[in-house]
VOGU-3710 file (C-alpha; in Angstrom, 3 decimals, decimal comma):
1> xxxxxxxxxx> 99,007/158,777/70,264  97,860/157,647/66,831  97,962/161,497/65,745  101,685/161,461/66,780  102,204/157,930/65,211  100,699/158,888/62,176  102,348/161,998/61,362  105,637/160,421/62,248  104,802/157,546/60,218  104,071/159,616/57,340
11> xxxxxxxxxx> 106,633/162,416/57,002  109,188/159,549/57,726  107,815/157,264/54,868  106,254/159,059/52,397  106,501/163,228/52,814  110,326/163,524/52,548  110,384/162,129/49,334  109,461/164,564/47,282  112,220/167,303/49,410  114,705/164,649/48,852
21> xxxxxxxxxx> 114,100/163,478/45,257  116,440/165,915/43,051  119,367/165,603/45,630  118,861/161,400/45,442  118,266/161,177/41,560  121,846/163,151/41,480  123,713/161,062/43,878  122,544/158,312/42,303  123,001/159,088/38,762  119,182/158,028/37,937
31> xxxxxxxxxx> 115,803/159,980/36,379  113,588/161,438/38,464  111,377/158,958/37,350  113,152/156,064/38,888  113,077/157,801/41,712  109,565/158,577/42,170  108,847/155,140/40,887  109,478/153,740/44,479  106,150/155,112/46,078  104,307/153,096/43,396
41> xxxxxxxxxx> 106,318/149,902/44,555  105,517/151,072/47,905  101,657/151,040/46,999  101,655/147,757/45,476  103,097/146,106/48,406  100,561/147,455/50,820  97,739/146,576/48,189  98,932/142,922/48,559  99,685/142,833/52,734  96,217/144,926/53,263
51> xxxxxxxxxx> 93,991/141,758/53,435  96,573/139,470/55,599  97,153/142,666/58,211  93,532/143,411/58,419  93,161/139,962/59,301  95,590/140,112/62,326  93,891/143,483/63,755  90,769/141,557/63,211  92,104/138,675/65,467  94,904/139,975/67,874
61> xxxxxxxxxx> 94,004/143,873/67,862  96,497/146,604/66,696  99,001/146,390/69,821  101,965/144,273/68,821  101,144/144,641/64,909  101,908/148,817/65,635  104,292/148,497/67,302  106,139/145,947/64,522  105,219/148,236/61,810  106,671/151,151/62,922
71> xxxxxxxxxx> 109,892/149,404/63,554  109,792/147,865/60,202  109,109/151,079/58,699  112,373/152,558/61,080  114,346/149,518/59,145  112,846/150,689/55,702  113,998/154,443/56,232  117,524/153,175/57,540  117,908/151,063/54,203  116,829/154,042/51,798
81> xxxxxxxxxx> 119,092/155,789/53,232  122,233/154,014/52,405  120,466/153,254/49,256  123,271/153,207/46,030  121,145/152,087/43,395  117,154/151,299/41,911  117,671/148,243/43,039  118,142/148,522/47,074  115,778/151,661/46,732  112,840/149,509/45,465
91> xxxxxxxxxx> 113,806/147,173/48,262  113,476/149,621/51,161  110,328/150,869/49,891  108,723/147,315/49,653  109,681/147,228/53,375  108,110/150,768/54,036  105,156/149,737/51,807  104,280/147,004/54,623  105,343/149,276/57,484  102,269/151,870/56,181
101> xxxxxxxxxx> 99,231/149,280/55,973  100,544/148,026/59,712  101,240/151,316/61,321  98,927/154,000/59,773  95,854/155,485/59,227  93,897/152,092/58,333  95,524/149,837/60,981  95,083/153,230/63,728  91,327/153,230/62,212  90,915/149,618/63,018
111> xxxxxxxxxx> 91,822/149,813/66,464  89,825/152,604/67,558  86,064/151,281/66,042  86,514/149,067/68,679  87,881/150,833/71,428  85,344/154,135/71,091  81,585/153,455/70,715  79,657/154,777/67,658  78,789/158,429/68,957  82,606/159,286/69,840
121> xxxxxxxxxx> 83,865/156,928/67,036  83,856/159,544/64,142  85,456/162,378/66,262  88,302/159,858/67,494  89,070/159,552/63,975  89,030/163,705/62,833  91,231/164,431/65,520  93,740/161,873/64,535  93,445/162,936/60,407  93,465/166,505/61,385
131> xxxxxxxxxx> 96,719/166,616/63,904  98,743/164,133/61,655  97,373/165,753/58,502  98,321/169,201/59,865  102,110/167,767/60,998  102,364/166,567/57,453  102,063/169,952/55,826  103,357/172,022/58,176  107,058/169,779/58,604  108,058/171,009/55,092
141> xxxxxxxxxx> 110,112/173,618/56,348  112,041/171,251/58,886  112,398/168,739/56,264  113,902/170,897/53,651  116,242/172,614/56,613  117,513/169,151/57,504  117,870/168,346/53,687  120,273/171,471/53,083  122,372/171,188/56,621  122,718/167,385/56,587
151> xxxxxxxxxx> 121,966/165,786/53,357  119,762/163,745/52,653  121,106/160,272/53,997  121,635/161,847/57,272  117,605/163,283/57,271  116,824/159,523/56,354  118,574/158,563/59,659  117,066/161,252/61,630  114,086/160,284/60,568  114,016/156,349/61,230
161> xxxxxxxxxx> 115,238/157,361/64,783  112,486/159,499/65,271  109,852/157,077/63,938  111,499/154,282/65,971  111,574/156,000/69,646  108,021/157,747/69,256  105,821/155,328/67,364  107,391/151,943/68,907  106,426/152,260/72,842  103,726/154,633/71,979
171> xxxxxxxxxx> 102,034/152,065/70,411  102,775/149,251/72,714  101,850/151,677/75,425  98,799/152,918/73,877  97,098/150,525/72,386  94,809/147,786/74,513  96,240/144,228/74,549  94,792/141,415/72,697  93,444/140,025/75,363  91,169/143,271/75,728
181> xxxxxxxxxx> 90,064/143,749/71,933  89,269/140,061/72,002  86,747/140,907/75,140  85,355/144,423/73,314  84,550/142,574/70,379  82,743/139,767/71,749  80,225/142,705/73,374  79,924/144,435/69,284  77,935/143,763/66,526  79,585/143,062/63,296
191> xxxxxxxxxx> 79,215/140,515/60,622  82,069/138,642/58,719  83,790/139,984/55,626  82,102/136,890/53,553  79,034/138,203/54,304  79,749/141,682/53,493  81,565/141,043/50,257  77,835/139,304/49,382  76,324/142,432/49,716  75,387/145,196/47,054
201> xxxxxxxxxx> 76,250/147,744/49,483  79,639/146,943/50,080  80,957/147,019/45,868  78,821/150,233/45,698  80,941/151,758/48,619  83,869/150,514/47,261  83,344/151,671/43,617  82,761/155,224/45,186  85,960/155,351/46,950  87,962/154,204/44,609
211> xxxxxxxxxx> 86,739/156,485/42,158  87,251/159,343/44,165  90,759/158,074/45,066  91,464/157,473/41,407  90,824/160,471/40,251  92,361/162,745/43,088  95,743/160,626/42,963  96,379/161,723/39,147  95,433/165,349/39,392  97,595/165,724/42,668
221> xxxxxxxxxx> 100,554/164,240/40,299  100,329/166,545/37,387  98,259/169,703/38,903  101,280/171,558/38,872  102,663/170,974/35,547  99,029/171,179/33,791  98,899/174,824/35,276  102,526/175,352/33,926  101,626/174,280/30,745  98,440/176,611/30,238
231> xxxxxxxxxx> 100,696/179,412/30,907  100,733/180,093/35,073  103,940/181,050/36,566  106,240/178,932/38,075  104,730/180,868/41,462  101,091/180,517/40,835  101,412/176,787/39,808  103,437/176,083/43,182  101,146/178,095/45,309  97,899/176,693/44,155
241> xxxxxxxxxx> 97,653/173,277/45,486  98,350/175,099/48,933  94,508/175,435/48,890  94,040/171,434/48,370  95,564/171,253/52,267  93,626/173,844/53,616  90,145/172,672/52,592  90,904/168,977/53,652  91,549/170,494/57,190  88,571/172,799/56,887
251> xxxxxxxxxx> 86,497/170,195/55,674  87,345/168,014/58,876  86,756/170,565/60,805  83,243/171,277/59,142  82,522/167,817/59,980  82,218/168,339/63,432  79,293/170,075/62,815  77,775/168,173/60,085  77,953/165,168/61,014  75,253/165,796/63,699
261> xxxxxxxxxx> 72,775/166,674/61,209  73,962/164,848/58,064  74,316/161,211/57,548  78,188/160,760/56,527  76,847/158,795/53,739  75,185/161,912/52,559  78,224/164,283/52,751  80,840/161,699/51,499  78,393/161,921/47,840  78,535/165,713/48,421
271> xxxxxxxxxx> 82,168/166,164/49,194  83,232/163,648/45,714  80,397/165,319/43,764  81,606/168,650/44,261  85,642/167,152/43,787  84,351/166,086/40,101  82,576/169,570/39,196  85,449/171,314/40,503  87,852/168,683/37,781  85,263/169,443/34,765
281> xxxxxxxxxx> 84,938/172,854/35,258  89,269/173,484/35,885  89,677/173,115/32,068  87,158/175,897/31,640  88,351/178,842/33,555  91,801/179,598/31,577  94,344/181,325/33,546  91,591/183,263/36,096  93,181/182,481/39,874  90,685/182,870/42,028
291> xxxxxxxxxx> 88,121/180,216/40,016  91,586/177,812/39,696  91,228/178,480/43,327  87,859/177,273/43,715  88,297/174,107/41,604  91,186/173,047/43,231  89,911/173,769/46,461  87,056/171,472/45,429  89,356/168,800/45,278  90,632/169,179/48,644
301> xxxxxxxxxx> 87,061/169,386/50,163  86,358/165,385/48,101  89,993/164,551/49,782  89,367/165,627/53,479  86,261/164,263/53,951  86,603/160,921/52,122  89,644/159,557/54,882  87,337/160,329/57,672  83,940/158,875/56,032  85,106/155,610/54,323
311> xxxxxxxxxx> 86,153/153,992/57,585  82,852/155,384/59,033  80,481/154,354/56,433  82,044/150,843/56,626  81,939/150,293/60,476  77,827/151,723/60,391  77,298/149,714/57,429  79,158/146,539/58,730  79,955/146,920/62,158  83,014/145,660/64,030
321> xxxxxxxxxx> 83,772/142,071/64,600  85,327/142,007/61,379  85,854/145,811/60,345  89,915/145,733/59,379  89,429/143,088/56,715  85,927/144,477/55,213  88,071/147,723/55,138  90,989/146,435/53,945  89,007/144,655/50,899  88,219/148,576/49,840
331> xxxxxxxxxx> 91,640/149,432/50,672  93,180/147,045/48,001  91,257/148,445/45,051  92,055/151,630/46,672  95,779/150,902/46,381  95,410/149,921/42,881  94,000/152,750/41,969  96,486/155,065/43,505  99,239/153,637/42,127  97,683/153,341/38,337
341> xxxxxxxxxx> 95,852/156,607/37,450  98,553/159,021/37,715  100,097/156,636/35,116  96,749/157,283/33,038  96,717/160,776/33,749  100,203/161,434/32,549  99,516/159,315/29,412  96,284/161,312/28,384  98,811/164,850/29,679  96,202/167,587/28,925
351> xxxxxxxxxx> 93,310/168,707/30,225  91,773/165,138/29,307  93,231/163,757/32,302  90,916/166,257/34,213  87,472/166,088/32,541  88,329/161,960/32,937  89,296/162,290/36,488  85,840/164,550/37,172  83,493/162,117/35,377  85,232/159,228/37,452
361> xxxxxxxxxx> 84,387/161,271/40,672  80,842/161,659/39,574  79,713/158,419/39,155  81,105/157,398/42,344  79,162/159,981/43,973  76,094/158,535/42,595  77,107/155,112/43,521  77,240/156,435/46,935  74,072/158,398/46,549  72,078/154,980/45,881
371> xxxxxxxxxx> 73,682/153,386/49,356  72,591/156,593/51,327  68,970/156,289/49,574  68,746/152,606/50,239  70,212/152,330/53,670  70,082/155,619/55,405  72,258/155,963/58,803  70,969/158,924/60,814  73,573/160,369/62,589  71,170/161,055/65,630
381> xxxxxxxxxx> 70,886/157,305/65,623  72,918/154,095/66,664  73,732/152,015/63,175  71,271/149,550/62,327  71,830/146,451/64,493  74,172/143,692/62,736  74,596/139,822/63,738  75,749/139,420/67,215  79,633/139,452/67,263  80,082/136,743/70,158
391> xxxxxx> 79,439/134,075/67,778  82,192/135,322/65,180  84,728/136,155/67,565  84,232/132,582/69,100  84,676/131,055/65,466  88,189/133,707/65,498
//
């Protein structure tokens, strides 16, 4: 259900703006700019509701909170699309900013820590990134059909529809009731976000994830234009990022596998290592394609295996009684970050924006380097045991 949520959730909210953006900047008699500008005020607002929702899946579980943000995020959609100006556009997306942080990936993560014990946990969550990933990139075709035959105002509608009758009971069908998550908490260990936010390990995870969010945000903005500008075809700069999508669904898939024998801690550093080589060495291999390939590839391996292992690495390295708001304090940053490097990135324009981005990446590989050396998780293993959760969900 949450792989079906998801990927509605996502090509409804987010992937049919870019198919849609020249057709709305030219109804609307706006830049591009202004245009794109509304994902950032999407961001923002989920920076700011990420704390207060992972609060709620904390306390009441992810049933009715779902369900509410999918239907908010069918409202958002409906609004865009009678947007006529910046103004109601901004508006819609601040709705659809909340809908995401209630109805996505983190909230979806939140819910099923509890529900699936450690050993399934981390397979629960590939399937869910891989089939909603793969629905994301594969829908392009639909999207841009439905742009050309019915405009995009009518796609909008089509959309919120679709989000509204497949995410709404799905979720409230789905999902356990409050009443059970209280009970499956009571029977985890977990300790509460205070706590974690007073340990090292927690700013050294987040520092690494942001870092590696940072810097992937800004090159996925400009990748295309910077391999214009060094003198690719319009063809060969299109086609490229093509293999940032394929190695995040490889790398899930190669997950399966590792993740028996390799502490997740251990390939998240590897993954965002190899993401910031493959950003420092980009400005160094001209206009060859198949080592353009390689590096941009890299970036996709950093990309696919960072949204599986953060919400791992947090529920080993925290447990569960209060997972959604420990995540949610990464997530924030994470938001930030997201919304304000591409803005870097197009201000430094040239390959600075790369050997930056790679450096970034780096360091936050290290940073997550020192939390593998100083508390390993073997994946043959249960997690270290954490404080009994009965007392904390009592307190809830």
């Amino acid at each position: 259900m949450f792989s079906i949520s998801s990927g509605v959730g996502y090509i409804a909210m987010i992937q049919i703006l870019p198919v849609i953006l020249i057709p709305m900047a030219d109804d609307l008699g706006v830049s591009r700019t202004a245009i794109a500008a509304s994902s950032t005020v999407s961001t923002l607002v989920g920076a700011l509701a990420a704390f207060p929702v992972g609060r709620l899946l904390d306390r009441f579980g992810g049933r009715a909170l779902m369900a509410a943000g999918s239907g908010i995020g069918a409202v958002g959609v409906l609004i865009w699309s009678q947007a006529t100006s910046p103004v109601v556009l901004y508006a819609a997306f601040a709705v659809i900013g909340m809908a995401l942080v209630m109805s996505t990936y983190e909230a979806a993560f939140a819910v099923i820590v509890v529900v699936d014990d450690a050993a399934h946990r981390d397979r629960t969550i590939l399937a869910v990134t891989m089939i909603a990933g793969l629905a994301t990139y594969l829908v392009y075709p639909l999207l841009g059909w439905l742009n050309t035959t019915y405009g995009w105002r009518t796609t909008l509608v089509i959309l919120a529809v679709a989000l509204a009758v497949t995410s709404v009971p799905g979720h409230l069908w789905a999902i356990p009731s409050s009443a059970v998550h209280r009970s499956r908490v009571r029977t985890l260990p977990g300790i509460r976000v205070g706590e974690a936010l007073r340990q090292r390990r927690l700013w050294l995870i987040m520092f690494a994830f942001v870092a590696q969010s940072a810097s992937v945000s800004a090159f996925l903005l400009l990748v295309i234009t910077y391999l214009r500008d060094i003198g690719h075809s319009e063809a060969v700069a299109t086609a490229i990022p093509i293999a940032i999508g394929v190695l995040q669904v490889l790398s899930r898939l190669a997950l399966v596998t590792v993740a028996r024998r390799m502490p997740m801690t251990l390939a998240a550093t590897l993954a965002i290592g190899i993401q910031g080589i493959g950003l420092l060495v980009l400005p160094l291999v001209g206009l060859s394609i198949a080592l353009t390939l390689l590096c941009v590839a890299a970036v996709g391996l950093g990309q696919g295996v960072s949204v599986i292992a953060r919400p791992s690495i947090v529920a080993d390295g925290f447990g569960v009684a209060e997972f959604a708001s420990v995540l949610a304090t990464i997530s924030i940053p994470l938001a930030l970050a997201r919304a304000g490097s591409p803005l870097v990135g197009t201000w430094l324009a040239d390959w600075r924006f790369l050997v930056l981005g790679g450096a970034v990446a780096l360091v936050g590989s290290l940073a997550l380097l020192r939390v593998h050396i100083a508390h390993p998780v073997h994946p043959a293993e249960e997690p270290v045991p954490l404080p009994d959760a009965r007392a904390t969900a009592a307190r809830v």
